[in-house]
N, CA, C and O atoms as a GROMACS GRO file, in nm:
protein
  460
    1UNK      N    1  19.365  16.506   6.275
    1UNK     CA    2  19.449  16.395   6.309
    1UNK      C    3  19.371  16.290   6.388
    1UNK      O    4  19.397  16.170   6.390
    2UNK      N    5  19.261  16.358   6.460
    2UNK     CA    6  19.197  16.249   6.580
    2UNK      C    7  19.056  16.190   6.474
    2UNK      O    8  18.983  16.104   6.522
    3UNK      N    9  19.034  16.229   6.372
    3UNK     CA   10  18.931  16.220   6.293
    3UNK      C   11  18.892  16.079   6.246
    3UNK      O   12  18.943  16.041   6.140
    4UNK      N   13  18.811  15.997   6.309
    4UNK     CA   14  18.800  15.816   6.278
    4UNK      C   15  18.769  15.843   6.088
    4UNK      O   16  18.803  15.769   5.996
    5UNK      N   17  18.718  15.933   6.084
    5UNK     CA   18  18.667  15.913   5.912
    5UNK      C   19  18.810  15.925   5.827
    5UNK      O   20  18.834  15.853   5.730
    6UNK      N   21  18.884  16.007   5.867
    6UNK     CA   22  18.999  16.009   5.806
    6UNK      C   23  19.086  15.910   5.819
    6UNK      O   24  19.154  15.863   5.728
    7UNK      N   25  19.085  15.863   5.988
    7UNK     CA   26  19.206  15.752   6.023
    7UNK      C   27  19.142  15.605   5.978
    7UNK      O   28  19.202  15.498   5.979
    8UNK      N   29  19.046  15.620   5.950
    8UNK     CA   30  18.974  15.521   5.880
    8UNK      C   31  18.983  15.477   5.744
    8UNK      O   32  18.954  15.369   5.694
    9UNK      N   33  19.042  15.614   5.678
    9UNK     CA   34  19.097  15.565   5.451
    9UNK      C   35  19.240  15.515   5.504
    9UNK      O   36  19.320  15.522   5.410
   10UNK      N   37  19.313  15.458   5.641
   10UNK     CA   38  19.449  15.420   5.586
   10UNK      C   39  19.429  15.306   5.627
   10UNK      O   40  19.362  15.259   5.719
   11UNK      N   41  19.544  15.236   5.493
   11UNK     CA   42  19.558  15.101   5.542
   11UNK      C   43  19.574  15.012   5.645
   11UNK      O   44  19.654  15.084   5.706
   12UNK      N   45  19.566  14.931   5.704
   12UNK     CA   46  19.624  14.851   5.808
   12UNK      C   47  19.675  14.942   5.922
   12UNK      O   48  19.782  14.910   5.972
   13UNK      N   49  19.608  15.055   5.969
   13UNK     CA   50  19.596  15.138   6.076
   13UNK      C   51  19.668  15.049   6.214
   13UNK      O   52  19.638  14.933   6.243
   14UNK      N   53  19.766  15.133   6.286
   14UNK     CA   54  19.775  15.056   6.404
   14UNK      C   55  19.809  15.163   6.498
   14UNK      O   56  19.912  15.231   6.496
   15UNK      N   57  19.705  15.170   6.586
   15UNK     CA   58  19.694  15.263   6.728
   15UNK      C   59  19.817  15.232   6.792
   15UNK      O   60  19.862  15.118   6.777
   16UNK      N   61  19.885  15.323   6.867
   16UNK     CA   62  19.974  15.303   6.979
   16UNK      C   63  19.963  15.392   7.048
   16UNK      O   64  19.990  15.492   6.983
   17UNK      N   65  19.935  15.418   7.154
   17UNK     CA   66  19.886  15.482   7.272
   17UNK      C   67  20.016  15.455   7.391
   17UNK      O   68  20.063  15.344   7.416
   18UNK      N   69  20.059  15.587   7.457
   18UNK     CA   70  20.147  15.555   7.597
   18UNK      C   71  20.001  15.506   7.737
   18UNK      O   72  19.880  15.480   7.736
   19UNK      N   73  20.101  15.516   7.827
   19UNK     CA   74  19.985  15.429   7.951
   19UNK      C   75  20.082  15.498   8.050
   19UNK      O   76  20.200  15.512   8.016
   20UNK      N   77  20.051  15.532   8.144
   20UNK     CA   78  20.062  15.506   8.301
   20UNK      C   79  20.082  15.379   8.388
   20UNK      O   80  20.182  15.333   8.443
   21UNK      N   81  19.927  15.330   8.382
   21UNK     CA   82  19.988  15.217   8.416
   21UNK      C   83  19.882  15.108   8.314
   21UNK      O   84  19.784  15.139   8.247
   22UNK      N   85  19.935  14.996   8.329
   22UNK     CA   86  19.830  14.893   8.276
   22UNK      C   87  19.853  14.768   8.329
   22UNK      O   88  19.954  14.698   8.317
   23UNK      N   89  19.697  14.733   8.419
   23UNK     CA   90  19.705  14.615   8.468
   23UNK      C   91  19.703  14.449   8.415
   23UNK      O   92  19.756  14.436   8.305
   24UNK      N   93  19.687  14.410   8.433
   24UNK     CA   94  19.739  14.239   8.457
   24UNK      C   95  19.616  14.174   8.312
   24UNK      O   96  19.630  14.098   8.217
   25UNK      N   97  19.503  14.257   8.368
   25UNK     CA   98  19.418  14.248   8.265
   25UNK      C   99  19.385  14.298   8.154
   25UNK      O  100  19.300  14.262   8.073
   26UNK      N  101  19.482  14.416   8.152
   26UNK     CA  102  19.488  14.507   7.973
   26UNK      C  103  19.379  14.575   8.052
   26UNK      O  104  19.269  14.533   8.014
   27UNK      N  105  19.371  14.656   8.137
   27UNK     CA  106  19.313  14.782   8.148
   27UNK      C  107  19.395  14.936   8.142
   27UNK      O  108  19.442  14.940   8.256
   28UNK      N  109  19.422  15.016   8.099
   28UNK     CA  110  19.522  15.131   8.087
   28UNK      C  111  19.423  15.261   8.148
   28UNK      O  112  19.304  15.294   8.146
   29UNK      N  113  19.535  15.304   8.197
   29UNK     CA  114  19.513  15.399   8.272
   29UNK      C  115  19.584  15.517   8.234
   29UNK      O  116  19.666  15.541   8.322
   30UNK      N  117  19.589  15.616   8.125
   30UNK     CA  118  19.660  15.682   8.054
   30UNK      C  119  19.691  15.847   8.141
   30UNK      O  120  19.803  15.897   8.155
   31UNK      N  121  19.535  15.918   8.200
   31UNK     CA  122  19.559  16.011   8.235
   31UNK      C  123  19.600  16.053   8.424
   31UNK      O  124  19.652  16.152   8.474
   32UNK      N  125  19.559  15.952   8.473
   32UNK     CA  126  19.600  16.010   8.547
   32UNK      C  127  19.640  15.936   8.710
   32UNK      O  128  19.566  15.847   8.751
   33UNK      N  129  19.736  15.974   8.780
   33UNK     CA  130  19.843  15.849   8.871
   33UNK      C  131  19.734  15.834   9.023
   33UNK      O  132  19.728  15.912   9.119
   34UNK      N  133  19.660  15.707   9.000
   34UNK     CA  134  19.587  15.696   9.168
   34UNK      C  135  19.446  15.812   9.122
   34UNK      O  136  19.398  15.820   9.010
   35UNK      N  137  19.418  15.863   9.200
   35UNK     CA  138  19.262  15.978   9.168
   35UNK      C  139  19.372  16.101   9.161
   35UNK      O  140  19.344  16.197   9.232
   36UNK      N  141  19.450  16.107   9.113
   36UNK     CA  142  19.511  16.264   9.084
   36UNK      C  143  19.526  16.307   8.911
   36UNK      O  144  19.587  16.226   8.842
   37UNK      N  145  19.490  16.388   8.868
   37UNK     CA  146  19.462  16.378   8.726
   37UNK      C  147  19.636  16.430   8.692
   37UNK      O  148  19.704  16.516   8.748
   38UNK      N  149  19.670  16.338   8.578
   38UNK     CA  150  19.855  16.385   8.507
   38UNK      C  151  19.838  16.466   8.411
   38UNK      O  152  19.892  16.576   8.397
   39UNK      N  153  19.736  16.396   8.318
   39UNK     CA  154  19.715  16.446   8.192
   39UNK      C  155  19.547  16.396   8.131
   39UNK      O  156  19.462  16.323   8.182
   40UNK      N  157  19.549  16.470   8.009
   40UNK     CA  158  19.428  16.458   7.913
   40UNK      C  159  19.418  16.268   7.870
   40UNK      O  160  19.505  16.181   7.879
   41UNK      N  161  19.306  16.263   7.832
   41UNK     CA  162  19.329  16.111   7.781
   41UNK      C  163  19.364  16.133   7.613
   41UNK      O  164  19.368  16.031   7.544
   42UNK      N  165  19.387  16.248   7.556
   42UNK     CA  166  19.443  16.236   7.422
   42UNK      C  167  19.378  16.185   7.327
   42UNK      O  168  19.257  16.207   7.326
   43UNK      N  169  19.422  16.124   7.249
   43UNK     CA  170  19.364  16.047   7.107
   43UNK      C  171  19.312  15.881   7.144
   43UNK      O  172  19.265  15.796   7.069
   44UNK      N  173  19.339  15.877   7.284
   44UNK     CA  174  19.262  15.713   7.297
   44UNK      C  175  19.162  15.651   7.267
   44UNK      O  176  19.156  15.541   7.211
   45UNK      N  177  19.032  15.752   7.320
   45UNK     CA  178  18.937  15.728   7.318
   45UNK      C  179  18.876  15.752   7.130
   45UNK      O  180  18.775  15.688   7.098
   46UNK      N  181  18.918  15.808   7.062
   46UNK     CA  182  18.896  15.821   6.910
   46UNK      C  183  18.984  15.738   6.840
   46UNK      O  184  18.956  15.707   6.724
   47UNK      N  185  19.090  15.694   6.896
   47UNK     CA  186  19.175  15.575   6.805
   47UNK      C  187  19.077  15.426   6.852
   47UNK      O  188  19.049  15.347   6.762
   48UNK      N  189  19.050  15.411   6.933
   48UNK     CA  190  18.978  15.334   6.983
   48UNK      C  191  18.849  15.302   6.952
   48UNK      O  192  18.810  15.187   6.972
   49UNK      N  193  18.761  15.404   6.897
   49UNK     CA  194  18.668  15.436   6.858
   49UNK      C  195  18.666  15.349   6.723
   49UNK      O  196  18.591  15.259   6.685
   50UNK      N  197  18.802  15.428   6.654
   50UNK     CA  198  18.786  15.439   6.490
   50UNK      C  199  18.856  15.290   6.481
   50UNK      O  200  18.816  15.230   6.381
   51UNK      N  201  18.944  15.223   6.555
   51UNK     CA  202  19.008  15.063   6.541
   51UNK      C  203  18.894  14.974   6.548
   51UNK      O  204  18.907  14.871   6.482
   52UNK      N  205  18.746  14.993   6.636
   52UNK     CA  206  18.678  14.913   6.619
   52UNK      C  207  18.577  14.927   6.513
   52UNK      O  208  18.489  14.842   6.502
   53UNK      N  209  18.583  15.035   6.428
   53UNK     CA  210  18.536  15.021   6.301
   53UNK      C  211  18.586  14.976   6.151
   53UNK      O  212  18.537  14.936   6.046
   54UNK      N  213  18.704  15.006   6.204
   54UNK     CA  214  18.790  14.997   6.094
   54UNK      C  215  18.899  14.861   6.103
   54UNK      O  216  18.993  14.862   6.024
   55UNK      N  217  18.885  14.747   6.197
   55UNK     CA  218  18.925  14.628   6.232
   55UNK      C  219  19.055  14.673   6.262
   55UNK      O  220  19.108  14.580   6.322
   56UNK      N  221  19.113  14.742   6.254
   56UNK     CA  222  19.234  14.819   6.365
   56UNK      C  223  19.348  14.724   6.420
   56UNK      O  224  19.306  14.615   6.381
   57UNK      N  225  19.429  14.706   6.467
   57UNK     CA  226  19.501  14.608   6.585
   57UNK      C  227  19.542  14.786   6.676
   57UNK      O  228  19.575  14.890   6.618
   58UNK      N  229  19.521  14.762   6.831
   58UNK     CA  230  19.553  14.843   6.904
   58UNK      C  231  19.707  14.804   6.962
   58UNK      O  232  19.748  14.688   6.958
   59UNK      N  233  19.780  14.903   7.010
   59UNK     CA  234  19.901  14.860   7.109
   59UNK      C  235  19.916  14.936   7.211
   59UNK      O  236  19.908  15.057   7.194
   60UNK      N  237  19.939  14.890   7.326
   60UNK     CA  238  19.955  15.009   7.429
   60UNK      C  239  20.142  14.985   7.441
   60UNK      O  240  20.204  14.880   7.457
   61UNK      N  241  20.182  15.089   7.429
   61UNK     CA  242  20.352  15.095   7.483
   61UNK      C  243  20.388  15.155   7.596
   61UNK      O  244  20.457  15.256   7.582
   62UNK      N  245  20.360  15.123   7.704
   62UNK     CA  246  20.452  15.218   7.815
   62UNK      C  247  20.600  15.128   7.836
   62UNK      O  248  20.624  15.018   7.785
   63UNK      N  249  20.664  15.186   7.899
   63UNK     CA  250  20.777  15.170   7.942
   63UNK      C  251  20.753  15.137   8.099
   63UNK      O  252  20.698  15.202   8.187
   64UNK      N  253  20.827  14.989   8.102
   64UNK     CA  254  20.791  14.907   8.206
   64UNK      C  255  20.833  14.983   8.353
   64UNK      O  256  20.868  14.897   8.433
   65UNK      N  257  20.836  15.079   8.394
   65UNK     CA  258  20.888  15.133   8.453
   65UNK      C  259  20.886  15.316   8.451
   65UNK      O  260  20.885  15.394   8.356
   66UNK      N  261  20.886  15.338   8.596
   66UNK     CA  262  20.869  15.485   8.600
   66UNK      C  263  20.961  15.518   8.692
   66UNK      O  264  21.010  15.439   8.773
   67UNK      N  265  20.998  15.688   8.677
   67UNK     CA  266  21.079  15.695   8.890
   67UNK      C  267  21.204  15.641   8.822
   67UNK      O  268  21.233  15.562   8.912
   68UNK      N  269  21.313  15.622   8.720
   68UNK     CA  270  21.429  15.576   8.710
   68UNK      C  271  21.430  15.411   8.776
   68UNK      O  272  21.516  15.353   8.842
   69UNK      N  273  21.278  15.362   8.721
   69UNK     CA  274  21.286  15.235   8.761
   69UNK      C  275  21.256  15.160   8.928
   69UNK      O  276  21.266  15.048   8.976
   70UNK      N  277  21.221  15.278   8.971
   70UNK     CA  278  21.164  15.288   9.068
   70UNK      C  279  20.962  15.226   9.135
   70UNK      O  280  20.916  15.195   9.245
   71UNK      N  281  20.904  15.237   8.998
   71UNK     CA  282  20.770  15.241   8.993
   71UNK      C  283  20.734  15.150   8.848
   71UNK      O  284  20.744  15.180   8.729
   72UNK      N  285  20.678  14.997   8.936
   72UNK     CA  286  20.642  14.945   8.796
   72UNK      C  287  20.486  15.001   8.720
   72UNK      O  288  20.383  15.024   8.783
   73UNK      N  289  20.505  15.014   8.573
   73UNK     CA  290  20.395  15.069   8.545
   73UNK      C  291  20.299  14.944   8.523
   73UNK      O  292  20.178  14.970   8.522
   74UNK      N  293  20.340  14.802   8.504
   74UNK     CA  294  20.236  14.681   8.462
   74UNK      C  295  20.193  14.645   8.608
   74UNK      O  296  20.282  14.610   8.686
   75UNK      N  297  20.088  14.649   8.641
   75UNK     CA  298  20.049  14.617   8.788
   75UNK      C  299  19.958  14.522   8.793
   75UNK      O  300  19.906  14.474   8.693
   76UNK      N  301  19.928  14.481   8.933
   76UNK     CA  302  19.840  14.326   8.906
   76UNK      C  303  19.676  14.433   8.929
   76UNK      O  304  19.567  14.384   8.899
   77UNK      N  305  19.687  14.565   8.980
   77UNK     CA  306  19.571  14.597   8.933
   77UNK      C  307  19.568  14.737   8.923
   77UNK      O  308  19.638  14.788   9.010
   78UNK      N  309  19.515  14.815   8.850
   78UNK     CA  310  19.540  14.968   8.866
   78UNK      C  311  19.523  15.004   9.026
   78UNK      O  312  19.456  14.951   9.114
   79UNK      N  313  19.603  15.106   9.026
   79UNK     CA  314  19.604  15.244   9.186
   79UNK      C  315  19.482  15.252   9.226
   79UNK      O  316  19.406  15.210   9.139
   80UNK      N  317  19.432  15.285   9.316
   80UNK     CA  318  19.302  15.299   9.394
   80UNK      C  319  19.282  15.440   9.321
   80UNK      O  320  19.360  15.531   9.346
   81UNK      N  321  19.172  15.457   9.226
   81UNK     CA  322  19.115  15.581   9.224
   81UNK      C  323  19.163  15.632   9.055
   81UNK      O  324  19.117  15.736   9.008
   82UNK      N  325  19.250  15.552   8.984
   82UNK     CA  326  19.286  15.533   8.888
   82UNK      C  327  19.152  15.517   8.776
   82UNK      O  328  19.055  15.446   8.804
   83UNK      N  329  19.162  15.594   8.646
   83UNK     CA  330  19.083  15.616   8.553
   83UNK      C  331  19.098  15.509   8.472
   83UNK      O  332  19.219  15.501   8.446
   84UNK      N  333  19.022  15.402   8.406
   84UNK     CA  334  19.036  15.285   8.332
   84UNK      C  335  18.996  15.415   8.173
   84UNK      O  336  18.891  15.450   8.120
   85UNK      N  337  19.122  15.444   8.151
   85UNK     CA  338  19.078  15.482   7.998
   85UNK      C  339  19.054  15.416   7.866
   85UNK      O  340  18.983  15.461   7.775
   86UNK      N  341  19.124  15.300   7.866
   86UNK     CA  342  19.091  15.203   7.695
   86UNK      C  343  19.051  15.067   7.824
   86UNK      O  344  19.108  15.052   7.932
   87UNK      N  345  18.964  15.001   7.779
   87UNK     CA  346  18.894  14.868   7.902
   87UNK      C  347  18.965  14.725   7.793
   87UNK      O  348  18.977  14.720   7.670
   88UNK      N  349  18.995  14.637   7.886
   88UNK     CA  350  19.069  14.503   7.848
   88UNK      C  351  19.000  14.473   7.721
   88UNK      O  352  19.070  14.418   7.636
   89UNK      N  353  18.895  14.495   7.695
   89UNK     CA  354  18.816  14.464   7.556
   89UNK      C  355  18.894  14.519   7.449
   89UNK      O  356  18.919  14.453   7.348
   90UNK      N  357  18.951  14.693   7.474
   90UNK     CA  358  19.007  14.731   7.359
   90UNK      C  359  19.156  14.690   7.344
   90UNK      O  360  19.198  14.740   7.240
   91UNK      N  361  19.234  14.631   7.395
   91UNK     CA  362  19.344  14.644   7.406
   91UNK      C  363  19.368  14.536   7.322
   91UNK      O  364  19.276  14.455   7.333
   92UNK      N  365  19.477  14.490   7.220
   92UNK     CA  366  19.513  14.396   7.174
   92UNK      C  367  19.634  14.349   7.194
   92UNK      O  368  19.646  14.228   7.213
   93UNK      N  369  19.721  14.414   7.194
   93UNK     CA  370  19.866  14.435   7.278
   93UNK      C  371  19.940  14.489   7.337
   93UNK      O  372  19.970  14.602   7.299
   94UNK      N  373  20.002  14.436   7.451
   94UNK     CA  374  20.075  14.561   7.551
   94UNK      C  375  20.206  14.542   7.521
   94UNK      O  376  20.244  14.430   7.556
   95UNK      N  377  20.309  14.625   7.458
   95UNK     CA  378  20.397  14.624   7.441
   95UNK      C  379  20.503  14.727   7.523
   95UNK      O  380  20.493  14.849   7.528
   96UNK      N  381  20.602  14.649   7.582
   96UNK     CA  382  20.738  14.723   7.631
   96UNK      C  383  20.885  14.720   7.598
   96UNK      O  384  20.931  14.692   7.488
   97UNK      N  385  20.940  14.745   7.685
   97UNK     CA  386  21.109  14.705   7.616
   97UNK      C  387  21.130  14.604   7.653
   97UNK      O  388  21.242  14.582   7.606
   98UNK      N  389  21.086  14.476   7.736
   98UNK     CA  390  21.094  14.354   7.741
   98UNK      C  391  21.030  14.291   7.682
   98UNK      O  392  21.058  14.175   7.715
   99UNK      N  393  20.904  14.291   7.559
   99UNK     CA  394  20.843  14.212   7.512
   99UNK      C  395  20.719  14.255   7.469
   99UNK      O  396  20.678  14.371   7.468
  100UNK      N  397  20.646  14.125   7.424
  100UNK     CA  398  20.501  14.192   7.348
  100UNK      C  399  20.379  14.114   7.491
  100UNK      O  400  20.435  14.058   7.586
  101UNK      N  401  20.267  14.119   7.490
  101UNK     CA  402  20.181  14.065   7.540
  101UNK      C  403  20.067  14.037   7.427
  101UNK      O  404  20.046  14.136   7.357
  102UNK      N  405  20.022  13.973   7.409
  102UNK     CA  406  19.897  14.009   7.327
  102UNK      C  407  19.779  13.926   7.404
  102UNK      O  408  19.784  13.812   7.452
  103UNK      N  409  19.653  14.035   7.399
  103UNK     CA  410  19.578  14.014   7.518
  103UNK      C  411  19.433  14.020   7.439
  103UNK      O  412  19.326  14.027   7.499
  104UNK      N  413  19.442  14.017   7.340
  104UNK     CA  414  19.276  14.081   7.266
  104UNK      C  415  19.214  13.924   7.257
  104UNK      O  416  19.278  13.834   7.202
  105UNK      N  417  19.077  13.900   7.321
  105UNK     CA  418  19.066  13.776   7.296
  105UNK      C  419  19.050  13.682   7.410
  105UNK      O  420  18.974  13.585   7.412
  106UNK      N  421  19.159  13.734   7.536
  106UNK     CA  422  19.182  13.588   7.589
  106UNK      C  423  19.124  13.637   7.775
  106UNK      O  424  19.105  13.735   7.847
  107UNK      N  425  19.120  13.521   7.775
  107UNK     CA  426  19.006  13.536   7.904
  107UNK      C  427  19.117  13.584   8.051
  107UNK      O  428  19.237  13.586   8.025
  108UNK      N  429  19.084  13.613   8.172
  108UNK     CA  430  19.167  13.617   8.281
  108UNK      C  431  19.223  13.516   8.312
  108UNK      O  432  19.338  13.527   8.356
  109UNK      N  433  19.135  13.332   8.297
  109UNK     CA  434  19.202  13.258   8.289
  109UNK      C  435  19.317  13.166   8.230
  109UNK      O  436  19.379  13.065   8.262
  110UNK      N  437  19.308  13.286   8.089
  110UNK     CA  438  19.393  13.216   7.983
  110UNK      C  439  19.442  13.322   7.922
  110UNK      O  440  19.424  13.337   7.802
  111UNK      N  441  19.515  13.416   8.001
  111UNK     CA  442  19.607  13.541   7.992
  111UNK      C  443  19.742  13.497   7.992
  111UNK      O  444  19.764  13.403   8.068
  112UNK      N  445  19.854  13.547   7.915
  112UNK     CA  446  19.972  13.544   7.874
  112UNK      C  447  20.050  13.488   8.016
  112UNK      O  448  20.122  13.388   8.018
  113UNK      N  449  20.023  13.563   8.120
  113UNK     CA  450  20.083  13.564   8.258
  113UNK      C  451  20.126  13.429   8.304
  113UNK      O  452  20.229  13.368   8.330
  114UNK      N  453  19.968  13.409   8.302
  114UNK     CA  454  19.953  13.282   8.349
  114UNK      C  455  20.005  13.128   8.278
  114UNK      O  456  19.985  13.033   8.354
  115UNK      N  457  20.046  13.105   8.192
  115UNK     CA  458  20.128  13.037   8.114
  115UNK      C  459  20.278  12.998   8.179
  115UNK      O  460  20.360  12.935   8.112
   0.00000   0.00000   0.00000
């Protein structure tokens, strides 16, 4: 399933990856909350792999919110000690239940936000 040679014969491939958190700049932080490890980084790092061979579009989906809404997951910068697992380079869109971002491309100064 994690295999780029295989995920590589399908058409118009599109990664979607969950996040923890992801900052301001399309950095995701998938495994783990601040320097405490949650989880594995999963299929990121090989979807990621195989999207930049295979011209790919990536998406990150978390859910804007953690804690019953308590804990935003889009932050202006990851947690102190926080693992940058996919870097602003790979990311093409951050998607939530409020909307899309699309970030592949555009500089810090000319990020969605800031508009």
């Amino acid at each position: 399933m994690n295999n780029p040679s295989v995920i590589n014969q399908q058409h118009k491939m599109v990664a979607i990856n969950m996040a923890l958190e992801v900052d301001l700049t399309g950095q995701v932080c998938a495994d783990s909350i601040g320097s405490k490890f949650f989880s594995g980084v999963g299929g990121q790092g090989i979807s990621t792999a195989a999207r930049e061979v295979a011209g790919w579009q990536g998406r990150h989906r978390p859910a804007s919110t953690a804690k019953a809404g308590t804990i935003s997951r889009i932050v202006t910068r990851l947690s102190p000690g926080a693992g940058v697992v996919t870097s602003r380079a790979g990311v093409h869109y951050v998607v939530t239940e409020y909307g899309v971002a699309y970030l592949h491309g555009k500089s810090i100064k000319s990020a969605p936000w800031r508009s």
